[in-house]
C-alpha positions as CSV (number, residue, x, y, z in Angstrom):
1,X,-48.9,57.8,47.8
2,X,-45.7,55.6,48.7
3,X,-42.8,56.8,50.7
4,X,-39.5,55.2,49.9
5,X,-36.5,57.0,52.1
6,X,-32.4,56.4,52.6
7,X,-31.8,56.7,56.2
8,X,-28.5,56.9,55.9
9,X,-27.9,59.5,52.7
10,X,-30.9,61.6,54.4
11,X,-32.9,61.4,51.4
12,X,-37.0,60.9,51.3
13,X,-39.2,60.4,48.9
14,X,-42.9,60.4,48.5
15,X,-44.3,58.9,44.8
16,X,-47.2,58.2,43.2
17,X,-47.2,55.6,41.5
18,X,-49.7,57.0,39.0
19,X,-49.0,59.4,36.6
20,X,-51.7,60.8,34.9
21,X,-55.2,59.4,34.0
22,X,-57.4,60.8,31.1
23,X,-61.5,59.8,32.3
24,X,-61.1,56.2,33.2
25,X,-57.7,55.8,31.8
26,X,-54.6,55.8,34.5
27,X,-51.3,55.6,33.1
28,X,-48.9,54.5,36.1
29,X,-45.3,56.0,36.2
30,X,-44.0,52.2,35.4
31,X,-45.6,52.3,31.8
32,X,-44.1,55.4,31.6
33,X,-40.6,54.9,32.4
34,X,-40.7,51.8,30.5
35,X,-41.8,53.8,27.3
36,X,-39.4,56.2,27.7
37,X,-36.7,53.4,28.3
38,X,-37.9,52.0,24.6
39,X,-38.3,55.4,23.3
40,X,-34.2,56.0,24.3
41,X,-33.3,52.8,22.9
42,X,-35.1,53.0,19.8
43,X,-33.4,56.6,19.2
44,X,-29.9,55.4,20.0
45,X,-30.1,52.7,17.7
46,X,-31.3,54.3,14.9
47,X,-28.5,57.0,15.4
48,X,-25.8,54.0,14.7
49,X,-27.0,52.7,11.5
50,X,-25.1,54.5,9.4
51,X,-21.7,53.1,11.9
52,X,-22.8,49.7,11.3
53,X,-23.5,49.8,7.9
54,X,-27.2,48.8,8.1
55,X,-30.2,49.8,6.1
56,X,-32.2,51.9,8.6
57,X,-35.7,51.3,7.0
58,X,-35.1,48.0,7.2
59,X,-33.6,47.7,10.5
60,X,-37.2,49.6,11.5
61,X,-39.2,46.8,10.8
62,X,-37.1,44.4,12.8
63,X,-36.9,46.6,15.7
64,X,-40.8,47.1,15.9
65,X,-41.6,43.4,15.8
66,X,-38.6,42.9,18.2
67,X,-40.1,45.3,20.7
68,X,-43.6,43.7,20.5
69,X,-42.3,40.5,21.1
70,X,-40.3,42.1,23.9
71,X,-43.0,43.0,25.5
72,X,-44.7,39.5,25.4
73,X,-42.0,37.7,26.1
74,X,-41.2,39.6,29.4
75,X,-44.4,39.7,30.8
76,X,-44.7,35.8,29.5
77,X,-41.8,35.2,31.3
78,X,-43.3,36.7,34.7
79,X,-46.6,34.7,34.5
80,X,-44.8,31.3,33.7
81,X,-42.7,31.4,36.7
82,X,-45.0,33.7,39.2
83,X,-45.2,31.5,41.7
84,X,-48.8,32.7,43.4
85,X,-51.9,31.7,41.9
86,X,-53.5,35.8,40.9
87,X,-53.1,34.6,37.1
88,X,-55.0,31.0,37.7
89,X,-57.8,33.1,39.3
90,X,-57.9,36.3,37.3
91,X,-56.3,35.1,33.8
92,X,-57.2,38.1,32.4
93,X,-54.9,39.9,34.8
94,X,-51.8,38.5,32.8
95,X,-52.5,41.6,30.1
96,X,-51.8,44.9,33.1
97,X,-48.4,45.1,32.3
98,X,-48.8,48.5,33.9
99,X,-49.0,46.7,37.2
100,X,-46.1,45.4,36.8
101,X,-44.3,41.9,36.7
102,X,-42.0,41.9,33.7
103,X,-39.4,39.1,33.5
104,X,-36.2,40.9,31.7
105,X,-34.7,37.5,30.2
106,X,-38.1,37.2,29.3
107,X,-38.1,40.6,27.1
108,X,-34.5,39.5,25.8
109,X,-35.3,36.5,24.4
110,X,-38.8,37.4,23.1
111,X,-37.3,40.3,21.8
112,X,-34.2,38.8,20.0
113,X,-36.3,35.6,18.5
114,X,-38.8,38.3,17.2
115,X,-36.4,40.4,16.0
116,X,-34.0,38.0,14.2
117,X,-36.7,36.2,12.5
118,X,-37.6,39.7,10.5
119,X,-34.0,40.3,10.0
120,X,-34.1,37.2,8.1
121,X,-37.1,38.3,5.9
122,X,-35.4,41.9,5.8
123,X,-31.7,40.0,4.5
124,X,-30.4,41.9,7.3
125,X,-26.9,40.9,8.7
126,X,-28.4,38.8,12.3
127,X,-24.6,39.0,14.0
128,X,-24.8,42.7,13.4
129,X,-28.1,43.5,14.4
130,X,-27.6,41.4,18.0
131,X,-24.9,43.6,18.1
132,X,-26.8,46.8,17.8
133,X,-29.7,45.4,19.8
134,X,-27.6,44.5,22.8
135,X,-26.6,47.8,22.9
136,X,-30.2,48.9,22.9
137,X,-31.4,46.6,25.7
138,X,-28.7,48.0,28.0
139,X,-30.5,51.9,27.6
140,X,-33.5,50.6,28.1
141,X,-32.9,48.2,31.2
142,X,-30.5,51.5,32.7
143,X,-33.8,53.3,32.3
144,X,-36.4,50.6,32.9
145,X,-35.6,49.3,36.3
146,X,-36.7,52.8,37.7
147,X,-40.0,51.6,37.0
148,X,-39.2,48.6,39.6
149,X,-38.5,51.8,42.0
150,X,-41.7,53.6,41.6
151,X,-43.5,50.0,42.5
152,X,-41.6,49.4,45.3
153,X,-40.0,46.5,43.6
154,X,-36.5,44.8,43.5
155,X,-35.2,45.1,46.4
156,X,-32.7,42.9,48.3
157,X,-32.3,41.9,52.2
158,X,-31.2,43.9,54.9
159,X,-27.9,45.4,55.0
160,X,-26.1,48.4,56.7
161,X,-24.8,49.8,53.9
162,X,-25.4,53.5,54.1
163,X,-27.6,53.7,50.6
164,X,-29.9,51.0,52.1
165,X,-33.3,51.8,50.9
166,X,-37.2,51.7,53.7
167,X,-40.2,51.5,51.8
168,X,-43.5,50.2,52.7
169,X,-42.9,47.1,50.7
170,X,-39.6,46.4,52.2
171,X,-41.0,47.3,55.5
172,X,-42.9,43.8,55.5
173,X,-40.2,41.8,55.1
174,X,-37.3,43.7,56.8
175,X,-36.8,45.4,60.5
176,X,-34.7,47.5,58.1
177,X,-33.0,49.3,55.2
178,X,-32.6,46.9,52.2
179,X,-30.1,46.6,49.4
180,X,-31.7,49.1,46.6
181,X,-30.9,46.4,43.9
182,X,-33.0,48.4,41.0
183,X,-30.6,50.8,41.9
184,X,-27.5,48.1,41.8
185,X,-28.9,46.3,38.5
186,X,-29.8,50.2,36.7
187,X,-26.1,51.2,37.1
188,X,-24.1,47.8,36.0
189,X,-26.1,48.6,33.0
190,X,-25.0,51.9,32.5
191,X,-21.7,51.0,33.4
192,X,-21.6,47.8,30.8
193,X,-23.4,50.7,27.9
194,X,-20.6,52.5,28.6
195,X,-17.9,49.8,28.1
196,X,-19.3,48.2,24.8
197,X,-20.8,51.5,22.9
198,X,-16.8,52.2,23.2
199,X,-15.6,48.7,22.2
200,X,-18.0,48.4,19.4
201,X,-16.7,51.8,17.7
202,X,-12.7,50.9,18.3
203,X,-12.9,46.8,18.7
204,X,-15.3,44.9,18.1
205,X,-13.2,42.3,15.4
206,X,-16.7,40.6,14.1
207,X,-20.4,40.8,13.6
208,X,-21.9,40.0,17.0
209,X,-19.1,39.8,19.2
210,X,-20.6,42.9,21.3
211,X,-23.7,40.8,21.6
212,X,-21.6,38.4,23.3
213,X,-20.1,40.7,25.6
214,X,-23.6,41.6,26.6
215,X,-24.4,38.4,27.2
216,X,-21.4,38.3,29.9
217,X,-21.4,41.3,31.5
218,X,-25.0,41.3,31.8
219,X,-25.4,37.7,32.9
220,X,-22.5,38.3,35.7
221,X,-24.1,41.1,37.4
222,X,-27.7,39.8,37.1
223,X,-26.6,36.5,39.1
224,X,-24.9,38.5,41.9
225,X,-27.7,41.2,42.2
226,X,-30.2,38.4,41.8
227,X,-28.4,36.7,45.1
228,X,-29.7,40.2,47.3
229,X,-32.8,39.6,46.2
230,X,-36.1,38.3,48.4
231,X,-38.6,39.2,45.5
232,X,-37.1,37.4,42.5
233,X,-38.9,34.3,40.9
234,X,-37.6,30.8,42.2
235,X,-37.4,27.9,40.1
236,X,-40.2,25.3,40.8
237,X,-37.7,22.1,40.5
238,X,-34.3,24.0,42.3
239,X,-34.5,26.6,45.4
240,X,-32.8,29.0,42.9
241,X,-33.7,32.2,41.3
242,X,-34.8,32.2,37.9
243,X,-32.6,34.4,36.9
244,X,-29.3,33.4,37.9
245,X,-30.2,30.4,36.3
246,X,-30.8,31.9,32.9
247,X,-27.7,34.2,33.8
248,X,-25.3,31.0,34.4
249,X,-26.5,29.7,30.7
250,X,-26.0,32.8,29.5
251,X,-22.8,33.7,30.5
252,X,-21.7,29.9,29.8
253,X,-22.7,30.2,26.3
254,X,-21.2,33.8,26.0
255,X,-17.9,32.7,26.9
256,X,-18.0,29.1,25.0
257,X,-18.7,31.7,21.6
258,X,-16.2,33.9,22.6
259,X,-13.6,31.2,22.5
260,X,-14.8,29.5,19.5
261,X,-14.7,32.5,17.0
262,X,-11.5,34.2,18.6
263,X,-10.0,34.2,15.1
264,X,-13.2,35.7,13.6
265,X,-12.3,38.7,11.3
266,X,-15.7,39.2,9.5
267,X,-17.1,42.9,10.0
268,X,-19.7,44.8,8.5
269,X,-19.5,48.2,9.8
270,X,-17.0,49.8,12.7
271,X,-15.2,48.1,14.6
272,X,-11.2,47.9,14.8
273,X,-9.8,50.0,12.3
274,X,-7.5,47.1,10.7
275,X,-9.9,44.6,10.9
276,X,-12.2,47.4,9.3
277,X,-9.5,47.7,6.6
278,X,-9.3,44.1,6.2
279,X,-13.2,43.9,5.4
280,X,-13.0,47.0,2.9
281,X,-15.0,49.1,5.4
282,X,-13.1,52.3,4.2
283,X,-15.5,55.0,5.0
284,X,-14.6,55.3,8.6
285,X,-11.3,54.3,8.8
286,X,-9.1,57.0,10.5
287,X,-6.8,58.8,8.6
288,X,-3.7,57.9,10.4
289,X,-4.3,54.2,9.5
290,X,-4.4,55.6,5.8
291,X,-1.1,56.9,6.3
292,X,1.2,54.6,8.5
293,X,1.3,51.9,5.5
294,X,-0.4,49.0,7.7
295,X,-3.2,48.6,5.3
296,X,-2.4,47.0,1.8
297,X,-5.2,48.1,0.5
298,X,-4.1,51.3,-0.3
299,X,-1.0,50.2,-2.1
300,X,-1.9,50.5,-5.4
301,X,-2.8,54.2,-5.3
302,X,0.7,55.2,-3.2
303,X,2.3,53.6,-6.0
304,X,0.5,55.4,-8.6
305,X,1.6,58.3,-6.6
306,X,5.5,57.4,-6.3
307,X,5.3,56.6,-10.1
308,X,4.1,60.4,-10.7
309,X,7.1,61.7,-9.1
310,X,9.9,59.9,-10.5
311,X,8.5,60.4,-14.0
312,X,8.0,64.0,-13.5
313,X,10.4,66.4,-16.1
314,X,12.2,69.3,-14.5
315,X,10.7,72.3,-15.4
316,X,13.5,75.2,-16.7
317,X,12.8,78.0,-14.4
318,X,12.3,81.9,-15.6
319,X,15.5,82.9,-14.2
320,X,17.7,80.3,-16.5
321,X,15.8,81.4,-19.5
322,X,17.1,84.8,-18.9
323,X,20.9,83.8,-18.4
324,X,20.8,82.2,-21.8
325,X,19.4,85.1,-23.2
326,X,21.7,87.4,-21.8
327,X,24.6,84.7,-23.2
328,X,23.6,84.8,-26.6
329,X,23.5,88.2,-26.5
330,X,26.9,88.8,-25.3
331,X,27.9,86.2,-28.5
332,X,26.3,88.3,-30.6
333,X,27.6,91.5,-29.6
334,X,31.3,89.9,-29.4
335,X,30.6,88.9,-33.1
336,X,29.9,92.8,-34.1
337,X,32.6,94.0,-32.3
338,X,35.2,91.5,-34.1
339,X,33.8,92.5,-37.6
340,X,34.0,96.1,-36.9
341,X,38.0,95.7,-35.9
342,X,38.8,93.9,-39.1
């Protein structure tokens, strides 16, 4: 049992790391939480197809080989830059991913590389699907780095904040509470979720300009969280973190993108609704687009309409046929009555 406690909130608690085991089988909560982080991912992605015009069968294949090579990629990642020698002297050791050490850029890259090469094979748009996928990875990091708190993992130096986080593990490296950057790194995920789910249904402008937005917002707040942290992987050339590395590139090459496709209006599924309209995406553009006249590409049928109405005969109503009846009548009966007098 591990206790992990916030002296200054007054919370405590006490976690076992393992879940449930079936004979010789223990599954840990890490595997868990990671699966359900997947699981969550997978769902949501699957729900936005339809918004991003994209075959979901297809889009199936890509994202199981993508998760796959997620998976090796992040734990990959981990052993390439672990800087202790358990994997020289227990190789076989590099498979427990339910121990933990999973290198997130690590699951990104594997992940995307994976992902887009089936994509390919599939004829599935690539911009679109990094879209969608980025997306994705933000549930499933919010989600995943819970599993870092149930290991005791991720944590930063001291501080006297009042969420500062004792643990055992922290404990042997502190006096203190530490900076609970799980915590820190599982809500500016949540936060940047938020920000481009909405963006990608009202304005994403092009095919995998939310994946560069993910790039950036996850790439700023993974270099400042990575700063707190005493755990992290460093480099073996530079006495930097591996990560805020990779998160420098990443946000480098996220902003050099942004600037070179600023005029980009190609779109495939939601997005703005007049670049939408632009593309011929017409099956979810808002109706109040439709009828402000800023989209020519309903012209034609609001002319057909105007032509209707100026063509359009007037129709004699009932009550004028009746006056001329009543008029011929009194003609006729004038007529009799001058006859009779002669």
């Amino acid at each position: 049992m591990l206790n992990v406690q916030f002296p200054g909130l007054g919370i405590h608690f006490t976690i076992n790391p393992i879940a449930f085991s079936i004979g010789s089988l223990t599954v840990r909560w890490y595997g868990v939480i990671i699966a359900v982080g997947f699981l969550l991912a997978f769902l949501y992605v699957m729900s936005s197809c339809k918004k991003f015009n994209m075959d979901q069968d297809k889009l199936i294949d890509a994202v199981i080989v993508g998760i796959i090579g997620g998976i090796i990629g992040a734990r990959a990642y981990y052993v390439i830059f672990d800087t202790s020698d358990q994997y020289l002297r227990n190789p076989i050791s590099a498979l427990y991913i339910w121990e933990g050490g999973l290198g997130i850029y690590g699951g990104i890259i594997g992940g995307l590389l994976c992902g887009a090469l089936i994509a390919k094979l599939r004829k599935i748009s690539i911009p679109a699907m990094l879209d969608l996928a980025s997306l994705g990875f933000l549930i499933g990091q919010t989600i995943g780095r819970w599993g870092n708190f149930v290991n005791q993992e991720a944590f930063g130096r001291e501080t006297t904040l009042p969420w500062g986080m004792v643990s055992e593990n922290t404990s042997a490296i502190a006096n203190g509470p530490v900076h609970p950057c799980f915590l820190y790194e599982s809500l500016w995920c949540l936060l940047g979720f938020v920000l481009l789910h909405i963006f990608s249904r009202k304005f994403r402008r092009y095919d995998g300009q939310v994946f560069l937005g993910y790039l950036i917002w996850y790439g700023v707040g993974r270099f400042f969280i990575e700063g707190l942290r005493t755990d992290s992987l460093i480099t073996p050339i530079l006495p930097l973190r591996v990560s805020q590395v990779v998160a420098v590139a990443t946000v480098l090459t996220g902003v050099a993108l942004m600037v070179v496709f600023r005029n980009r209006t190609t779109l495939a599924g939601c997005g703005s609704p007049k670049v939408m309209a632009l593309n011929a995406v017409v099956d979810e553009v808002p109706e109040e687009l439709i009828d402000d006249g800023t989209s020519t590409i309903f012209d034609q049928s609001a002319a057909e309409d105007t032509t209707e109405n100026t063509v359009q005969e007037p129709v004699e109503t009932e009550p004028a046929a009746e006056e001329k009846e009543i008029s011929d009548r009194a003609s006729s009966e004038d007529a009799v009555s001058k006859d009779t007098e002669e």
